[in-house]
C-alpha positions as CSV (number, residue, x, y, z in Angstrom):
1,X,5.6,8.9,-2.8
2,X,9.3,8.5,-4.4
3,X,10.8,12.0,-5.0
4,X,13.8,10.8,-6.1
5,X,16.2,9.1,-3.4
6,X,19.4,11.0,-4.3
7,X,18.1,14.1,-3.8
8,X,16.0,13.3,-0.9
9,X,18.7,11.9,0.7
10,X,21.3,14.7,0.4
11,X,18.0,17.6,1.0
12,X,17.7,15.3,4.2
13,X,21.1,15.0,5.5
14,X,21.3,19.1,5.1
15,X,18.3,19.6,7.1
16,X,19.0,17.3,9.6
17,X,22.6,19.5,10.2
18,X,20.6,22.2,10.9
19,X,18.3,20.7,14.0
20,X,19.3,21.5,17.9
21,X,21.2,18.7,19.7
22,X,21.8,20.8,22.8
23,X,20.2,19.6,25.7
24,X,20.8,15.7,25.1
25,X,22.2,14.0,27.8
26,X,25.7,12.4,28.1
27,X,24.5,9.2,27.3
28,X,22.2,10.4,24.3
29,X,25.5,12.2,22.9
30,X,27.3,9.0,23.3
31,X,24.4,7.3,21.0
32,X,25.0,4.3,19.8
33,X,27.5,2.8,22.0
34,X,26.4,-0.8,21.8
35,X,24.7,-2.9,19.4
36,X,21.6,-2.2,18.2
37,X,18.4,-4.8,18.0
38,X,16.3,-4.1,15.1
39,X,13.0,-6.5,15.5
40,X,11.0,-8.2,12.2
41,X,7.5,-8.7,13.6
42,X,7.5,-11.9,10.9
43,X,9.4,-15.5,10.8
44,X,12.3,-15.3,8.5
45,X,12.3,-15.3,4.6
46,X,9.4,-12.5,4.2
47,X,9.7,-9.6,1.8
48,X,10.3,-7.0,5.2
49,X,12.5,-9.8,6.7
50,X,14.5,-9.5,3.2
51,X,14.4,-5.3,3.8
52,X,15.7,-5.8,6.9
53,X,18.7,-7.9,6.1
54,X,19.2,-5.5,2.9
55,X,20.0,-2.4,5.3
56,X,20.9,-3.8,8.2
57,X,24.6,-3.9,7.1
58,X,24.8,-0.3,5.7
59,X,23.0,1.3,8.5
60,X,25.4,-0.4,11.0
61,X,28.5,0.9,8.9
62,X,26.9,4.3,9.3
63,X,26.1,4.5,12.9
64,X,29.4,2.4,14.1
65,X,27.7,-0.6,15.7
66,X,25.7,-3.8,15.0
67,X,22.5,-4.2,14.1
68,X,21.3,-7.3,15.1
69,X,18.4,-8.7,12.9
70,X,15.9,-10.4,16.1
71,X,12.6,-11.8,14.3
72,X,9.4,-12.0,16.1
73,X,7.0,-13.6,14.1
74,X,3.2,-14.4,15.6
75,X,-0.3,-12.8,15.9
76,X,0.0,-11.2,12.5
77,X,3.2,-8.5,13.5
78,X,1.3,-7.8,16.7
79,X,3.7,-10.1,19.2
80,X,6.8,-8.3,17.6
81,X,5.3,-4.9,17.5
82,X,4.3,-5.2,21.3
83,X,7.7,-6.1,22.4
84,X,8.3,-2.9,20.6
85,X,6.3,-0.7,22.4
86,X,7.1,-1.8,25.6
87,X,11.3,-1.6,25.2
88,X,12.7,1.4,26.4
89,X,12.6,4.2,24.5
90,X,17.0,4.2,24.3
91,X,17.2,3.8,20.6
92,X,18.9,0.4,21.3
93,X,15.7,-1.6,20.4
94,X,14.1,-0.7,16.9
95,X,11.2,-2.3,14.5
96,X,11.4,-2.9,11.1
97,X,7.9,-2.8,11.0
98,X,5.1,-2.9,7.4
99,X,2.3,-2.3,5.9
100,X,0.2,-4.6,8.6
101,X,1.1,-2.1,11.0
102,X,-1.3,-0.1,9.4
103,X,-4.2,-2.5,9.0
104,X,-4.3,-4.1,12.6
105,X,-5.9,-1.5,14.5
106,X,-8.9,-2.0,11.8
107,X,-8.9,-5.5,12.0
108,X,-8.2,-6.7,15.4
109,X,-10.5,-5.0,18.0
110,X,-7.9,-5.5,21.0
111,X,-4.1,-5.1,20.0
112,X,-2.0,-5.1,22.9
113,X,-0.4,-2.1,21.8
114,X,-1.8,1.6,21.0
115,X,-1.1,2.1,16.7
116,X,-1.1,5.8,17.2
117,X,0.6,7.0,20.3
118,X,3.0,4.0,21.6
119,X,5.5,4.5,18.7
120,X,8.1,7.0,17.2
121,X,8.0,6.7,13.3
122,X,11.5,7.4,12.6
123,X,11.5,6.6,8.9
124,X,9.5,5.2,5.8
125,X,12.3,3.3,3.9
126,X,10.2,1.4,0.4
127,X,6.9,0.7,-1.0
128,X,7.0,-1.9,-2.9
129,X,4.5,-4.0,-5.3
130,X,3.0,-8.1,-4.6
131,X,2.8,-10.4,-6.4
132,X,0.3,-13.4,-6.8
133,X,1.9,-16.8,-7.1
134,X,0.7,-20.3,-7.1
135,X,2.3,-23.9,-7.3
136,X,2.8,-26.1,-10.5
137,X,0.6,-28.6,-8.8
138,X,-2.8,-26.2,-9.1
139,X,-2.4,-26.0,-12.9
140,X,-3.7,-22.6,-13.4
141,X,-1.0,-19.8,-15.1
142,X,-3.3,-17.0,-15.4
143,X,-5.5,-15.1,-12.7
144,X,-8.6,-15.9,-15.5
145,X,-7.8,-19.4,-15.1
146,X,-7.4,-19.2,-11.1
147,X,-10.8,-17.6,-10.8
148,X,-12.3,-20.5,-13.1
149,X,-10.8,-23.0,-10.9
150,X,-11.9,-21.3,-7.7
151,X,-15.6,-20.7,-8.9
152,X,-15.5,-24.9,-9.9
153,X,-14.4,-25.6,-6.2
154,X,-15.4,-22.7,-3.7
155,X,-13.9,-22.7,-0.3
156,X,-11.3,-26.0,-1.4
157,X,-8.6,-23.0,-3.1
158,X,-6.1,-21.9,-0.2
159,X,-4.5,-18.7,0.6
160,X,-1.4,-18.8,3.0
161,X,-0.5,-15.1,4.3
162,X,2.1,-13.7,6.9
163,X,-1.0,-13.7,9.2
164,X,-4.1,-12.2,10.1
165,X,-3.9,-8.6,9.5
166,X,-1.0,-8.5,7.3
167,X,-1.0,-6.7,3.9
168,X,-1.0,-10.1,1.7
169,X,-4.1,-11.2,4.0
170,X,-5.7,-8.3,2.7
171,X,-5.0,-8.6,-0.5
172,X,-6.1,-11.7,-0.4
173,X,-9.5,-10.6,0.8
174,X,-9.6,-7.9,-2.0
175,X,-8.9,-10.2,-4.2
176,X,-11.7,-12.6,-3.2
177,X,-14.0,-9.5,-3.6
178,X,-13.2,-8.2,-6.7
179,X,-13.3,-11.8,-8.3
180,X,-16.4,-13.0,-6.1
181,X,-14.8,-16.3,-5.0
182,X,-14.6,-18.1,-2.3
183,X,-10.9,-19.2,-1.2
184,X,-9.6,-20.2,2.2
185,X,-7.4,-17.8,4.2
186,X,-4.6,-19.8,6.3
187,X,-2.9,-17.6,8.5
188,X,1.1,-18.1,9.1
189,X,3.3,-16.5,11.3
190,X,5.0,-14.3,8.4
191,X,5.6,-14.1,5.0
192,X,8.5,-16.9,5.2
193,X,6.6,-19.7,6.2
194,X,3.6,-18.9,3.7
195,X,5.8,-19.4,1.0
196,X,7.0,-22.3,2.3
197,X,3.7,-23.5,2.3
198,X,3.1,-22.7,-1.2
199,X,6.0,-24.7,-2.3
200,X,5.3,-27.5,-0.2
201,X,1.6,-27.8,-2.4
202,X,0.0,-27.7,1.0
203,X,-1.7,-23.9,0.3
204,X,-2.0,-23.3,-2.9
205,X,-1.7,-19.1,-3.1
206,X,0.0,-16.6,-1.7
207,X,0.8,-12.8,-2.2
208,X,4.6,-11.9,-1.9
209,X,7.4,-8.9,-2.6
210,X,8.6,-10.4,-6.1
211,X,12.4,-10.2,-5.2
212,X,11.0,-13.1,-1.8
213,X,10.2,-15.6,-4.4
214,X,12.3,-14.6,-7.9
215,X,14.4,-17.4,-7.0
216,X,11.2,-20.2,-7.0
217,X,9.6,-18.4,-10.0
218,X,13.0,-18.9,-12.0
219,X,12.8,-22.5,-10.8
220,X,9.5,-23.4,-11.8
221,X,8.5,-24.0,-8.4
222,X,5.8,-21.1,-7.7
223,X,3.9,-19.7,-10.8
224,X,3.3,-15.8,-11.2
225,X,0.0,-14.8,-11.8
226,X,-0.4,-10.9,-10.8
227,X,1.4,-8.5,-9.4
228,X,0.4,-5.2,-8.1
229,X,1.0,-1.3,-9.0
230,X,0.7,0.2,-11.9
231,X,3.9,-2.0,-14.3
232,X,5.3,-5.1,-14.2
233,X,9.0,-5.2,-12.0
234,X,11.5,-5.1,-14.0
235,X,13.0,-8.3,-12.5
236,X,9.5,-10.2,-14.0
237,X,8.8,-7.9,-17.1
238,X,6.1,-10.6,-18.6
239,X,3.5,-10.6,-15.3
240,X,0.7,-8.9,-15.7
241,X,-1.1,-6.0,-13.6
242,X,-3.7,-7.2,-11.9
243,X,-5.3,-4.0,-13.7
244,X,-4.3,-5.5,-16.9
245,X,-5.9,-8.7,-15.9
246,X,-9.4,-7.5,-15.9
247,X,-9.2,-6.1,-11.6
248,X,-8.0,-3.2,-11.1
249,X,-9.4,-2.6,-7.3
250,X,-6.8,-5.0,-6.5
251,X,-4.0,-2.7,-6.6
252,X,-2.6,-2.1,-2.2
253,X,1.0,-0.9,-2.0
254,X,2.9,-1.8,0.5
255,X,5.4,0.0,2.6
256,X,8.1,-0.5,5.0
257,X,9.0,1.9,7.9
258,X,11.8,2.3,11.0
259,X,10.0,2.7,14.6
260,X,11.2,3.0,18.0
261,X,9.4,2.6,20.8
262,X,7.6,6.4,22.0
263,X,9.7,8.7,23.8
264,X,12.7,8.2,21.8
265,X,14.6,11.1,22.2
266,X,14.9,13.7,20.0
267,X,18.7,13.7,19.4
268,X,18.7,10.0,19.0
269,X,15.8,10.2,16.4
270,X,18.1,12.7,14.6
271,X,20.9,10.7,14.8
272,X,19.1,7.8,13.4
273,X,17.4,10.0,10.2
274,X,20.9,11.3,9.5
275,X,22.4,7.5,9.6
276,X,19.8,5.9,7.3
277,X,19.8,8.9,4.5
278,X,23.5,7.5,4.8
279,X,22.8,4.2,4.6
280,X,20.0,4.7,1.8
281,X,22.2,6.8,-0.4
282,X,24.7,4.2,-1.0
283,X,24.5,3.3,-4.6
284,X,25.4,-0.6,-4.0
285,X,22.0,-0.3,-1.4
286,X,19.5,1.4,-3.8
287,X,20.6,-1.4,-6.6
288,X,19.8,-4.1,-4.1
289,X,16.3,-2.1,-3.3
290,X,15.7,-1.8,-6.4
291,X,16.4,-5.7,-7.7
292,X,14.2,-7.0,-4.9
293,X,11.2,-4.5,-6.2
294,X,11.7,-2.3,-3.7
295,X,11.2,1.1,-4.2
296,X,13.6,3.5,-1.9
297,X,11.9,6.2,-0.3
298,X,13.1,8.2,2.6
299,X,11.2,9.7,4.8
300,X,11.6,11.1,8.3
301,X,10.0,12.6,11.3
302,X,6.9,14.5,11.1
303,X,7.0,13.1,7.2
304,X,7.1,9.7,8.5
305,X,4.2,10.6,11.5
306,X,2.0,11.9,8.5
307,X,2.2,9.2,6.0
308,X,2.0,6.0,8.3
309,X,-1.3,8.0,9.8
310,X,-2.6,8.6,6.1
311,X,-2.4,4.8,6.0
312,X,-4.0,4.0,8.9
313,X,-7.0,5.9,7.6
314,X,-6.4,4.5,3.7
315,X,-6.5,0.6,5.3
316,X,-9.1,1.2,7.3
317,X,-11.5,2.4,4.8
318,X,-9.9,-0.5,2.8
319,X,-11.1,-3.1,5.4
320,X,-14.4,-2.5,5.9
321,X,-15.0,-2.5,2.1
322,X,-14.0,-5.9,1.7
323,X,-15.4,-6.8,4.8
324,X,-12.6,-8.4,6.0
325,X,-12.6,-10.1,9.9
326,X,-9.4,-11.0,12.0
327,X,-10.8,-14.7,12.0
């Protein structure tokens, strides 16, 4: 999925040259001439919360004006993704939106929002890997040792996600598949407050974007267990795969994409894909991506359109062969 951001960005900036701007109005030529909110469907302190934050300042240098970081945590993404489909299609309300974006419509029955045809996909920014971590307090340091612990107690293990529907809430439930345990999902309003959780001792698992928690596993305070993808991050060299720990169906990627609300029009969308192949290419931004386990990967338009559908139809297939419920 990662051609090689350098390239990709300079290939894209070219193309993007080349596209018609004629017919956009006075005030679409004028794009952007105030700030610009850019909504996290999740509470503060997440992995896409942290993406967010990471671009947010190079983007803004690129297009001229603010982007304002407004998170919307609840309902597993879906409050913050609704009151992205229903702003104006202006390019002056955006979503930083993930992988649960994908998984919803196969978990919820009734989102208030249609997945497929209330959204412009203006850009797929990173896929990254998760990772597995525990407290000190559950005295386990391997996933062998978890799954001992949880088959001695079933139902008493907890597992804190970013809410029902979200990618570590899936996980979770392939997890609990693959290993044939029984742990206890507890659904939080985002990635943030599940780790805070975690660290508290009250849940006693959750699945993260390594750079969220590098900080608490240098500490001592959360315990790596897994992570995965095919290779350990670089940033935490000595955690294993969950392939190389014996269950290799555990193995989701996640990924991290721009939206707008549908209708956006053309000329703004352009402006926006030439602005973040700006904003991506800058080498001080890529090492940041890259620290945090994020893997930079630009894509844009009818790109973006076709990948976020091929996920739709991966996590789908996903959920119903874990069997996983909203609730």
């Amino acid at each position: 999925m990662n051609p090689g951001p350098g390239i990709l960005q300079v290939l894209l900036a070219g193309a993007l040259l080349l596209l018609p701007v004629h017919g956009a109005s006075a005030t679409e030529a004028a794009y952007p001439a105030r700030p610009i909110r850019l909504i996290v469907p999740f509470v503060a302190g997440g992995g896409t919360d942290l993406l967010a934050r990471l671009i947010s300042p190079r983007l803004s240098e690129a297009l001229g004006q603010q982007i304002v970081v407004d998170n919307r945590g609840g309902a597993g993404s879906a409050l913050g993704t609704q009151i992205l489909a229903k702003s104006l299609p202006d390019g002056y309300t955006l979503g930083m939106m993930d992988t649960a974006f994908a998984i919803n419509p196969a978990l919820v029955d009734k989102l208030p929002y249609d997945a497929a045809r209330d959204f412009t996909f203006v850009a797929i920014i990173a896929t990254s890997p998760s990772m597995l971590v525990t407290h000190p307090g559950l005295k386990v340091r391997t996933i062998q040792e978890l799954i001992a612990a949880a088959k001695k107690n079933p139902g008493k293990i907890t597992f804190a996600s970013a809410g029902v529907g979200s990618s570590n809430h899936l996980s979770s439930e392939m997890f609990k598949s693959a290993a044939k345990i029984d742990i206890l999902h507890v659904p939080f309003k985002g990635a943030g407050a599940a780790i805070i959780d975690v660290l508290g001792g009250h849940s006693d698992l959750t699945i993260v974007v390594p750079g969220a928690v590098l900080q608490h596993i240098q500490a001592g305070t959360l315990i790596p267990l897994a992570v995965t993808g095919k290779k350990s991050p670089a940033i935490l060299p000595n955690v294993p795969t969950f392939a190389d720990s014996g269950l290799p169906s555990v193995n989701p990627e996640s990924f991290r994409f721009i939206a707008a609300p549908a209708g956006l029009p053309a000329s703004v969308q352009t402006k926006l894909g030439k602005a973040l192949g700006t904003a991506m290419a800058a080498p001080d931004l890529q090492a940041r991506l890259l620290e945090n386990s994020f893997e930079p990967a630009l894509l844009t338009d009818r790109e973006a359109h076709a990948f976020v559908g091929k996920e739709m139809q991966r996590w789908r297939k996903a959920v119903k062969d874990v069997g996983a419920k909203a609730n």
